[in-house]
N, C-alpha and C positions, 0 to 999 in steps of 0.2 A: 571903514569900520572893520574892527577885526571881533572873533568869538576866541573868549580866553577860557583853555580847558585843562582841571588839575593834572598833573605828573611829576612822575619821578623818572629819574632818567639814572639807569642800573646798567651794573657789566654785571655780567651772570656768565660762570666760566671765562671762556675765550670772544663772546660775543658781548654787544651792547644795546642800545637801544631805550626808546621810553614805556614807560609801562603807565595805564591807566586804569583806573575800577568802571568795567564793561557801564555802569551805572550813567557814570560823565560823558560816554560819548552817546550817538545817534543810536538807536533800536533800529534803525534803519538801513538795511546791509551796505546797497548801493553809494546812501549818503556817508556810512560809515567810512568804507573806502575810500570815497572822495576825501574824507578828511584826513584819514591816515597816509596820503599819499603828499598833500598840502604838509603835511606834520612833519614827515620827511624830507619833503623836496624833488618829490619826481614827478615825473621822467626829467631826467637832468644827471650826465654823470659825474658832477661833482656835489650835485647836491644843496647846491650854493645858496639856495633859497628853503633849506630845513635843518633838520636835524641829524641828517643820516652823513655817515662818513665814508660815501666814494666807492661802498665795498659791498659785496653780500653779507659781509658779517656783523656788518655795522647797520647794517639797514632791515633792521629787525624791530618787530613790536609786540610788548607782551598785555594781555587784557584778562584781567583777574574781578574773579565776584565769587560770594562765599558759595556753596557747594550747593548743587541741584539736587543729590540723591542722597539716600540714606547712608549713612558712613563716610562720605565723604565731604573732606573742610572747604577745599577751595577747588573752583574749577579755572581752567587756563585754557586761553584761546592763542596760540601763538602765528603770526602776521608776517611771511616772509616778503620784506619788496625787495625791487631792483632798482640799482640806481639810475639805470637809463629806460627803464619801461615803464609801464602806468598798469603793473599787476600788484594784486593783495592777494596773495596764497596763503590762505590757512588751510592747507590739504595733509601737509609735514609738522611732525614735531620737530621743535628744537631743545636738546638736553640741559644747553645750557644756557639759555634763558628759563629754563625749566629751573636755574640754581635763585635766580632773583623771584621767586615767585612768592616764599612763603615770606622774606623780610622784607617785601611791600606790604603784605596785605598785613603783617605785625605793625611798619610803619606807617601807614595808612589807619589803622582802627579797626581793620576788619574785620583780625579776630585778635586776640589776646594772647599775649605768651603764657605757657607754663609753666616754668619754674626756671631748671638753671639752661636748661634745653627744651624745645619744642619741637613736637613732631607734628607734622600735620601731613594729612593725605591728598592729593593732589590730583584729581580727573582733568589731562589732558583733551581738552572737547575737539581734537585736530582729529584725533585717531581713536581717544577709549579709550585712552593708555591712564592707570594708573598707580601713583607712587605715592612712596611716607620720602618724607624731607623732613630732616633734621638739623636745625638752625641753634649755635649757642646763644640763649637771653638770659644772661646773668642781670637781678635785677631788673630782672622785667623790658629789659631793651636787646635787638638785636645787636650782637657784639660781632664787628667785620674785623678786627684785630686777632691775630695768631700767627701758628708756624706753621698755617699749610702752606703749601707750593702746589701751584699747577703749572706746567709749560705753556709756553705761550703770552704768560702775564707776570710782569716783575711785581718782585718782592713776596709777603709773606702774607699770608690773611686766614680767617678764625674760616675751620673745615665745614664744611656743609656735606649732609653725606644724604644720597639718593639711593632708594632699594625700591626697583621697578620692581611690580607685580606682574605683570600684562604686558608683553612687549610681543610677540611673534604675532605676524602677520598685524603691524600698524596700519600700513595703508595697503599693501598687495594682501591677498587672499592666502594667508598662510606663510608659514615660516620659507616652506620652499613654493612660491606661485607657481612655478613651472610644474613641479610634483618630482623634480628631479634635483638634485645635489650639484650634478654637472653639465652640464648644456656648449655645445658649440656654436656658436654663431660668426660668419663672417671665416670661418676657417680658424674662429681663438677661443679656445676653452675656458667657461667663463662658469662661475657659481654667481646665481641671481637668490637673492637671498635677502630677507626682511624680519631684522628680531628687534624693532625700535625704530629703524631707516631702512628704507628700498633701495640696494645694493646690487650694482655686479660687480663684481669681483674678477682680477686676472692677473696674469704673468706679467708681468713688464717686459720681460725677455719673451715675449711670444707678441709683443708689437715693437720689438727691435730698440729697447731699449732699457736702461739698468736699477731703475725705479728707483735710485736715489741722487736725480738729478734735481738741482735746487728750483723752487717754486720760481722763479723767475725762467728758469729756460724751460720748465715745463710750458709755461702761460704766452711764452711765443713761438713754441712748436706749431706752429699753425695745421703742418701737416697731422702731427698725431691728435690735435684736439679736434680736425672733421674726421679723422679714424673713429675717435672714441665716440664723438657727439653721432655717427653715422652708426657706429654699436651700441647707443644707447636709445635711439630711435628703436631696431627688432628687438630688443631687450623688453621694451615696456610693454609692446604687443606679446610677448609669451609669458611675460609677468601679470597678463591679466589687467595692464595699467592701462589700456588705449594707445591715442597717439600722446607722447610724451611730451612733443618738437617743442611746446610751450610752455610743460610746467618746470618745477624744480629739481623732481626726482623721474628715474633713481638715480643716486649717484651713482659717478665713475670711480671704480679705486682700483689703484696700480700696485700691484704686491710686489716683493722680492725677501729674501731671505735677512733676520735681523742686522744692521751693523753690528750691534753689538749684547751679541747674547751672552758675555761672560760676565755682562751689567744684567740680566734677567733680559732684554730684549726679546720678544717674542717672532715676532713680524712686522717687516716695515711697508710704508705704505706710500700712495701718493694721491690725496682726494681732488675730485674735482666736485665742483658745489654750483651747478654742472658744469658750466663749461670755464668756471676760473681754478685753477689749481687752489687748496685751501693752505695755509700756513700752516696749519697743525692737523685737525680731525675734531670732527663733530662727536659728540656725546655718543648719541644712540650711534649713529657709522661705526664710531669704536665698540661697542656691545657688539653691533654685528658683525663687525671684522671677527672680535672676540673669539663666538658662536658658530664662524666659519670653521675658525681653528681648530673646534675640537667633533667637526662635522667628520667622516671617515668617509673619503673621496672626494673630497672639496678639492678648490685650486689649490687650496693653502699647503696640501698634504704636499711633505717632502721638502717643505720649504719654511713651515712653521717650526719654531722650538716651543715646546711646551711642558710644561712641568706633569709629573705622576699625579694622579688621585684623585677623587669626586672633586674636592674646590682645589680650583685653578687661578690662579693671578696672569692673566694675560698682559703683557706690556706691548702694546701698540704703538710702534714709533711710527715719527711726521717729522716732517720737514724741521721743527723747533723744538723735539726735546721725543717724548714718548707719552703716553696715555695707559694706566693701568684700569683694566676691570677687573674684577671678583666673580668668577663664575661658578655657581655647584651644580654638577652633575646628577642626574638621577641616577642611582648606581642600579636599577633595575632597568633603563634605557640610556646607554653610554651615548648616545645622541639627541638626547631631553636637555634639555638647559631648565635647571628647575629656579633659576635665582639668581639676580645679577646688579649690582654692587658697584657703587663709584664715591668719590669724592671730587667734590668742586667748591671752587668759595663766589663769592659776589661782594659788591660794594654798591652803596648807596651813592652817586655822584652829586645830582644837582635833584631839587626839592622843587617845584613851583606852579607855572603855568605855560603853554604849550600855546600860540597866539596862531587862529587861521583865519583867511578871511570871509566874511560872513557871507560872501558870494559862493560860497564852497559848504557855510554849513552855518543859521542866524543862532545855533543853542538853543531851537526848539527842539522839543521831545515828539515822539508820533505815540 
């Protein structure tokens, strides 16, 4: 006997995953888990028995219900697994599963579109983080067709634009945890840093390497990845995060100066999500890369290209293309980040039912 449970199964940005209205599954945290993990396929690194595909970015789940407080539409619960362990992290946000959030709960019934666009406000329950998302519903349906582009995902799809409210200090105590901008650990100068994601940041050339080496030779350096994963162990303890060895964050990002800044390239990068190099960069990570850049004594200084004036278009290159944010400056504290701006799209994949078995979870309610 299997328990059959509604979903939609969404690419939101550069990631994917199923998404359910918190409603359909267990109240139940522990049983929860247990079924999102069945839903998945893990512990198993191919996954072969769910849904998840083989990867951390693929093995994501998003969990939507209309809004708990005053002013705000929908709350999101966002689910990192792994494809080889038996964890459910909802401690991190993710930005771009953040992009599939409001055309489920349009397509679902949740709530209702607006007219030729809808905006809805979005309380991330991971962190407190929240944001307006703006989705085209011409005719009253979400429309996934246009001329945006994002790196990372072929072809072209209708813009979804995100304008975080509340992003400093997500899950670490503050924009800078440490209370400092620059921090040494291990003999490598590092900015620890959280405006959306919990972040260190550093040289690539100060661990002997040119940080535009391709995701594949990054992901079998074995030496540099216990360098990092061993600097990212005292990182979480002066970020105020505990012992880290087990969770997700903070990421590792490997800086170096733009390839190519005469395209707008600001800074390029090289993430790890922790310990797999990432293809491209995560949402919020890019905000924060961002917000490193226009910090004044960060790693980034002397090395970022950035443009003059309160708002700033940061271009964040990865491994597959680049990442711009929209950042405006407080012009009264030229180290305030007062507002910060993206674009992402999503599509709708598969509509249905999500089958686990009832040894795992019978579809009663507590």
């Amino acid at each position: 006997m299997q328990t059959a449970i509604p979903c939609l199964f969404m690419r939101g940005g550069t990631s994917r995953g199923p998404f359910f209205n918190a409603a359909d599954l267990p109240a139940d945290l522990p049983t929860r888990d247990a079924v999102l993990l069945a839903v998945m396929g893990s512990p198993d690194k191919r996954q072969i028995d769910g849904l998840g595909g083989a990867h951390p970015l693929t093995s994501k789940v998003g969990i939507v219900s209309t809004g708990s407080k005053p002013g705000v539409d929908l709350d999101f619960l966002f689910a990192q697994l792994q494809p080889d362990k038996n964890t459910v992290d909802t401690t991190p946000n993710c930005g771009n599963m953040l992009a599939a959030v409001v055309p489920f709960a349009l397509e679902t019934g949740l709530l209702k579109a607006q007219g030729e666009t809808t905006t809805l406000r979005v309380l991330t329950l991971n962190t407190g983080m929240q944001c307006d998302i703006t989705v085209p519903t011409p005719s009253g349906q979400v429309d996934y067709t246009g001329e945006a582009r994002i790196d990372g995902v072929p072809g072209h799809s209708a813009p979804i634009k995100i304008m975080f409210l509340d992003t400093a200090g997500s899950v670490a105590p503050g924009l800078l945890p440490t209370g400092r901008v620059l921090d040494v650990i291990a003999g490598i100068e590092v900015t620890c840093i959280d405006n959306g994601m919990p972040l260190v940041m550093f040289r690539a050339a100060d661990v002997g390497r040119s940080g535009y080496e391709s995701v594949d030779e990054l992901n079998a350096d074995s030496e540099l990845k216990a360098r990092i994963e061993a600097l990212r162990i005292q990182a979480g303890h002066l970020m105020k995060l505990g012992d880290v060895t087990s969770k997700n964050y903070p990421k590792m990002t490997l800086i170096a100066a733009p390839r190519n800044p005469d395209k707008g390239g600001s800074i390029s990068t090289r993430s790890f999500i922790p310990h797999v190099c990432h293809d491209a960069i995560g949402v919020l990570a890019a905000v924060t890369v961002g917000t490193a850049c226009v910090l004044e004594g960060s790693v980034t200084q002397g090395i970022a290209v950035m443009p003059a004036g309160l708002s700033k278009n940061v271009s964040v290159e990865h491994p597959t293309g680049e990442f711009s944010v929209e950042l405006e400056i407080d012009p009264a504290d030229p180290q305030n980040v007062t507002r910060a701006a993206l674009l992402r799209t999503a599509r709708l994949i598969m509509r249905g039912e999500v089958m686990v078995p009832a040894s795992v979870w019978n579809g009663e309610k507590q």
